[in-house]
C-alpha positions as CSV (number, residue, x, y, z in Angstrom):
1,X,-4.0,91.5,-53.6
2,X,-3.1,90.2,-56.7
3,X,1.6,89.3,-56.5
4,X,3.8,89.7,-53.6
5,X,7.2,90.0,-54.0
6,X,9.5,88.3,-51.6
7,X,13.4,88.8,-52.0
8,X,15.6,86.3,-50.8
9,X,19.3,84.6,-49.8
10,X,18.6,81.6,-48.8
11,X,19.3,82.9,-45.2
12,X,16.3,82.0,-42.2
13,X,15.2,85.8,-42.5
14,X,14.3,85.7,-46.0
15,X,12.6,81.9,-45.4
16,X,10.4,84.1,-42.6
17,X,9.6,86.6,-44.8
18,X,8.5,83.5,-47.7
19,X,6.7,81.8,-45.4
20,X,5.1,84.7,-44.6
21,X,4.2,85.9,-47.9
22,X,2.8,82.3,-48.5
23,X,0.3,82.9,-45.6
24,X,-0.4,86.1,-46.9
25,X,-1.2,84.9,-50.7
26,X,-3.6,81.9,-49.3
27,X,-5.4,84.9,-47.9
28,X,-5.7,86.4,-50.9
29,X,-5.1,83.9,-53.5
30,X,-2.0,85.8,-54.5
31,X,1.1,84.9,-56.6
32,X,4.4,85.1,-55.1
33,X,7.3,86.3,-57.0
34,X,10.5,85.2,-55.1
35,X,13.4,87.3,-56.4
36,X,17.0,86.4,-55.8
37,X,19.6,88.7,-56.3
38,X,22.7,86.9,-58.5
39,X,25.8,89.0,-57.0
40,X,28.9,88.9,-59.5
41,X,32.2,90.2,-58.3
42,X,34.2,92.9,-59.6
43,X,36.7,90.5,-60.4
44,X,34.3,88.1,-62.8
45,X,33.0,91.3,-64.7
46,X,36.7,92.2,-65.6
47,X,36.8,89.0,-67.3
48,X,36.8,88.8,-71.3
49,X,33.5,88.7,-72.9
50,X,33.7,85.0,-73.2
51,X,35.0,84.3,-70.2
52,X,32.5,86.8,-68.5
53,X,29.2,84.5,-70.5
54,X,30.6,81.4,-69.3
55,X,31.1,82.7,-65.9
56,X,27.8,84.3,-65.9
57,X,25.8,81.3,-67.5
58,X,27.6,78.8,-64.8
59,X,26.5,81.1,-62.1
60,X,22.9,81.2,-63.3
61,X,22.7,77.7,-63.0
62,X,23.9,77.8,-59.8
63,X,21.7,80.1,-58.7
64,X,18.4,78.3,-60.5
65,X,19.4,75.0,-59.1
66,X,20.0,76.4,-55.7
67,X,16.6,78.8,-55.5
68,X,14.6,75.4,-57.0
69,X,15.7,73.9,-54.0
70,X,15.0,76.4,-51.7
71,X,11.0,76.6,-53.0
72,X,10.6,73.2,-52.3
73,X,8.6,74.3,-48.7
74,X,5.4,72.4,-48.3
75,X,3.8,75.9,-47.3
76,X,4.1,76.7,-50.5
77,X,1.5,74.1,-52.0
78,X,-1.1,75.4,-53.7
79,X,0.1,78.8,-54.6
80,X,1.1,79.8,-57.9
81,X,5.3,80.9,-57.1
82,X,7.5,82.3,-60.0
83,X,11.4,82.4,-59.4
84,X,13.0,85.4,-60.6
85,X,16.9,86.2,-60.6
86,X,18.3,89.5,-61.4
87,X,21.7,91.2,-60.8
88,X,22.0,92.3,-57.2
89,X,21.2,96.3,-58.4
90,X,17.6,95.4,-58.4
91,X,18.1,95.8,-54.7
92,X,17.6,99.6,-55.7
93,X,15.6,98.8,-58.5
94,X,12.9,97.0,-57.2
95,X,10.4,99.4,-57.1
96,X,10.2,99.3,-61.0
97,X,10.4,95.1,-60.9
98,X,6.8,96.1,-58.8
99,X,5.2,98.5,-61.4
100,X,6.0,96.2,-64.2
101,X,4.7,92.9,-62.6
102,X,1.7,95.0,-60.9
103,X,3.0,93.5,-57.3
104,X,0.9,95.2,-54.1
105,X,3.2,94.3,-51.8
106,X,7.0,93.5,-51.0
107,X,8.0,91.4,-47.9
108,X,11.3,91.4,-46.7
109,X,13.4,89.4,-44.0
110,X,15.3,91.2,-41.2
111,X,17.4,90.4,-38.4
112,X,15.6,92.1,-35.9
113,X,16.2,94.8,-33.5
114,X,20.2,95.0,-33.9
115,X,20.0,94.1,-37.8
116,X,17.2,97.1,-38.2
117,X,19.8,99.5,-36.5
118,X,22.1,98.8,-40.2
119,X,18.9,98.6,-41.9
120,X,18.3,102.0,-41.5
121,X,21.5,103.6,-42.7
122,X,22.3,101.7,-45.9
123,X,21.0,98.4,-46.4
124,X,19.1,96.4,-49.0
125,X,15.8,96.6,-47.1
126,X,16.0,100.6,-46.6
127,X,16.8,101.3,-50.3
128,X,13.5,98.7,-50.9
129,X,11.4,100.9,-48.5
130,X,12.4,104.3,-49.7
131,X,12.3,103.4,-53.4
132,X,9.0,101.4,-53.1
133,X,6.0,102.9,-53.7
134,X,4.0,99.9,-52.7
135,X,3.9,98.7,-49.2
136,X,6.9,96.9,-47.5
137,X,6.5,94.5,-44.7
138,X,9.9,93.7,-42.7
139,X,9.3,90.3,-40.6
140,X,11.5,90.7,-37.8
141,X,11.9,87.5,-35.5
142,X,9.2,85.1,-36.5
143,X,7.3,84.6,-39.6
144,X,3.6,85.5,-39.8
145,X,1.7,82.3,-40.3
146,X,-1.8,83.1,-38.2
147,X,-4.4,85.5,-38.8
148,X,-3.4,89.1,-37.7
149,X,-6.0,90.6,-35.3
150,X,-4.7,94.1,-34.2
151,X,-2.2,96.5,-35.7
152,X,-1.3,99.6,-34.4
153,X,-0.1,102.5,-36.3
154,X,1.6,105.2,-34.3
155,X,0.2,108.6,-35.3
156,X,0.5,112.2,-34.6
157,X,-2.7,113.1,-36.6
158,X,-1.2,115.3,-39.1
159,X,-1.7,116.2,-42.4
160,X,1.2,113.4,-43.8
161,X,-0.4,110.8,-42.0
162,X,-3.3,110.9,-43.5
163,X,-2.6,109.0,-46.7
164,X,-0.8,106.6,-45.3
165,X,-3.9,105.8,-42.4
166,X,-6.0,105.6,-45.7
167,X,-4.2,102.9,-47.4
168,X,-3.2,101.1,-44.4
169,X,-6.5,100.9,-43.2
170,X,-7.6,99.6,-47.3
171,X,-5.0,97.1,-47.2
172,X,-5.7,95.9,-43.9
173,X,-9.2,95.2,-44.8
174,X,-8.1,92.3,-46.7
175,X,-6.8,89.9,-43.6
176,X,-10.7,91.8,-41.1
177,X,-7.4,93.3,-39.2
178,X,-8.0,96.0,-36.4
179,X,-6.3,99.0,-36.1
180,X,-5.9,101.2,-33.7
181,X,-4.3,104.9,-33.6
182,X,-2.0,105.4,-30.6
183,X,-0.6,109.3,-30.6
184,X,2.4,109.2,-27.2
185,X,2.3,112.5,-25.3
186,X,6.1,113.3,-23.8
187,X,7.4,115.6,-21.7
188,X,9.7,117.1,-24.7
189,X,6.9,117.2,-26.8
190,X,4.8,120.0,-27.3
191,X,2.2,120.7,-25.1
192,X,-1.6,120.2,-26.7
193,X,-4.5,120.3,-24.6
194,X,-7.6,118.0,-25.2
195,X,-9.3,120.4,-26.6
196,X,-6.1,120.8,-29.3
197,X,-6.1,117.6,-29.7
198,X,-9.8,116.8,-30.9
199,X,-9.6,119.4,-32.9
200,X,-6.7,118.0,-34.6
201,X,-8.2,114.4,-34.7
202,X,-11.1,116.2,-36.7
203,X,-9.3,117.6,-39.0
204,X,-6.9,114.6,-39.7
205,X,-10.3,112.5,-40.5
206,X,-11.9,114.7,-42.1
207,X,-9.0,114.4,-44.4
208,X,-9.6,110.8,-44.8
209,X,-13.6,111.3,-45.3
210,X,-14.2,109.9,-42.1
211,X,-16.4,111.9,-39.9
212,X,-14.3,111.3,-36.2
213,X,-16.8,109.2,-34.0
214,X,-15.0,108.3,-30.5
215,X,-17.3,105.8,-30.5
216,X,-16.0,104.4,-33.8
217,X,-12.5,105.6,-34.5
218,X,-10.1,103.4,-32.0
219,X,-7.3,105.7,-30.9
220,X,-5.7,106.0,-27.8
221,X,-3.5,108.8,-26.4
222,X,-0.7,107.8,-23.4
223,X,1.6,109.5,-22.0
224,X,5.5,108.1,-21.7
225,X,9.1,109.4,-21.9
226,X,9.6,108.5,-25.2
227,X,7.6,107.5,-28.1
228,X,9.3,104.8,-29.0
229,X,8.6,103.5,-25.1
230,X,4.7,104.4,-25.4
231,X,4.5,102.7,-28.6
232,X,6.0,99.5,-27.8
233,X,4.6,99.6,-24.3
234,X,1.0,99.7,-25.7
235,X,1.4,97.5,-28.7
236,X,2.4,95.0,-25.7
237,X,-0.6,95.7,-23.5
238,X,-2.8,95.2,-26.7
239,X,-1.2,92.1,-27.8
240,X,-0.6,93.7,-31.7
241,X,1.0,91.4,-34.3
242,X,2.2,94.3,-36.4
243,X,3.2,97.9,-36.2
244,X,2.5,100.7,-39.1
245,X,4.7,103.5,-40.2
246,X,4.7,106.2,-42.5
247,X,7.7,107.0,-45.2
248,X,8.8,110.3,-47.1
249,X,10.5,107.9,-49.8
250,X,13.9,109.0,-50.8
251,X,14.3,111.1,-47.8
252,X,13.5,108.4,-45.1
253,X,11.6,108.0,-42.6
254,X,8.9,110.6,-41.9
255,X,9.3,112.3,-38.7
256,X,6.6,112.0,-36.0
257,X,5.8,114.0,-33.1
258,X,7.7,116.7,-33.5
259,X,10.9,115.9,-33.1
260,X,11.0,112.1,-32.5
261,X,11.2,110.2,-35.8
262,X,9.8,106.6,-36.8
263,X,13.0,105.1,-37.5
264,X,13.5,104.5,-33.5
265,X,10.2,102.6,-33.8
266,X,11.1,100.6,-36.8
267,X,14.9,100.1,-35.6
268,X,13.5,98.5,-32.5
269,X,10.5,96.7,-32.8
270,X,10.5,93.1,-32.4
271,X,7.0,92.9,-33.9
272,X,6.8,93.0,-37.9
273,X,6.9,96.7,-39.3
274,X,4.6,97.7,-42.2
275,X,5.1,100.8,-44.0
276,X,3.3,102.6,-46.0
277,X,4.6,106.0,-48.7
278,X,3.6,109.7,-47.5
């Protein structure tokens, strides 16, 4: 991992999801490009051209002086940071700020569970994660400043899942992470019997080259009412520091097991969410 891109506000999510990235890149002996999006108002950009420079270089100052003093962390010692400030459309644009500086991953600051439920239906961080086609990783309620152990990405072994199992388990190898595979029977669900399943399993890592190996491979199947519930009640039991998900880009989150979709996982989790393009 060579550049992480963090965007920021200045607010306590966006320092979690900085001080997170600076763990990361110590890891990885990453650079960190902290991007800080310079909102002008309607009523500035209806100024006169000259007016509208001197508004606009008075403004970048401000905005220079102000994200100077916001990298002055002590977690940041030692790694190379490069302050950038662009209009506030790179909010949508961001994915092409990623291909152009080569970044491998974006980390973004939420609110948590009840800031995720807006998230999801319009915000900055949704446009990032469908217009991305590197990973995003949204910190939710504390920033990730240990070594992640487990992470467990929610699957229903089909054929969409398969790329982003592959690349998750790639980028994962970077921080020795385990992850586990966790496919939640429900009673709405449609019914598969074990037989089904392992045949499905097969198929799904044969996909990835794997051969499947019970022995090896680490998934578990449980049974709950809801995905969302057997998800978060085994990444509890497990102690995981991270949940995975899977994304169909432009036209949101991919939908898992047949009729329940990701988003209520992502929405809800209090646990960081990493997701990864189908």
């Amino acid at each position: 991992m060579k550049k992480i891109i963090v965007p920021v506000d200045f607010s306590e999510y966006s320092e979690n999801a900085l001080q997170t990235a600076a763990f990361l890149a110590k890891k990885s002996d990453a650079e960190v490009l902290v991007v800080h999006m310079l909102e002008l108002s309607n009523a500035v950009l209806s100024r006169s051209e000259s007016y509208l420079q001197q508004e606009m270089l008075f403004y970048l100052q401000m905005s220079e002086k102000k994200l100077a003093e916001f990298l002055e962390k002590e977690y940041l010692s030692g790694i190379k940071v490069t302050p950038i400030i662009k209009h506030f459309k790179i909010f949508s644009e961001i994915d092409q700020l990623a291909r152009n500086e080569g970044a491998d991953l974006i980390v973004m600051g939420s609110k948590g569970a009840s800031g995720l439920k807006e998230m999801f239906i319009g915000s900055n961080t949704e446009k990032v994660i469908r217009y991305a086609h590197v990973p995003v990783l949204v910190i939710k309620e504390e920033p990730i400043i240990k070594h992640i152990d487990k992470v467990l990405f929610a699957c229903d072994f089909s054929d969409d899942d398969v790329k982003p199992y592959v690349e998750a388990k790639e980028f994962l190898k970077k921080f020795n992470a385990d992850m586990e595979l966790v496919y939640v029977s429900t009673p709405t669900s449609k019914f598969k019997s074990t037989k089904e399943l392992e045949e499905r399993m097969k198929r799904f890592f044969n996909q990835a080259n794997e051969s499947y190996d019970e022995s090896v491979h680490k998934v578990k199947i449980i049974s709950d009412y809801s995905v969302e519930k057997g998800v978060f009640y085994y990444a509890d039991k497990i102690n995981s520091d991270a949940l995975v998900v899977a994304t169909h880009g432009r036209k949101g989150i991919a939908h898992f097991f047949e009729g329940s979709i990701s988003e209520d996982i992502a929405n809800h989790s209090k646990l960081p969410v990493l997701s990864f393009k189908i």
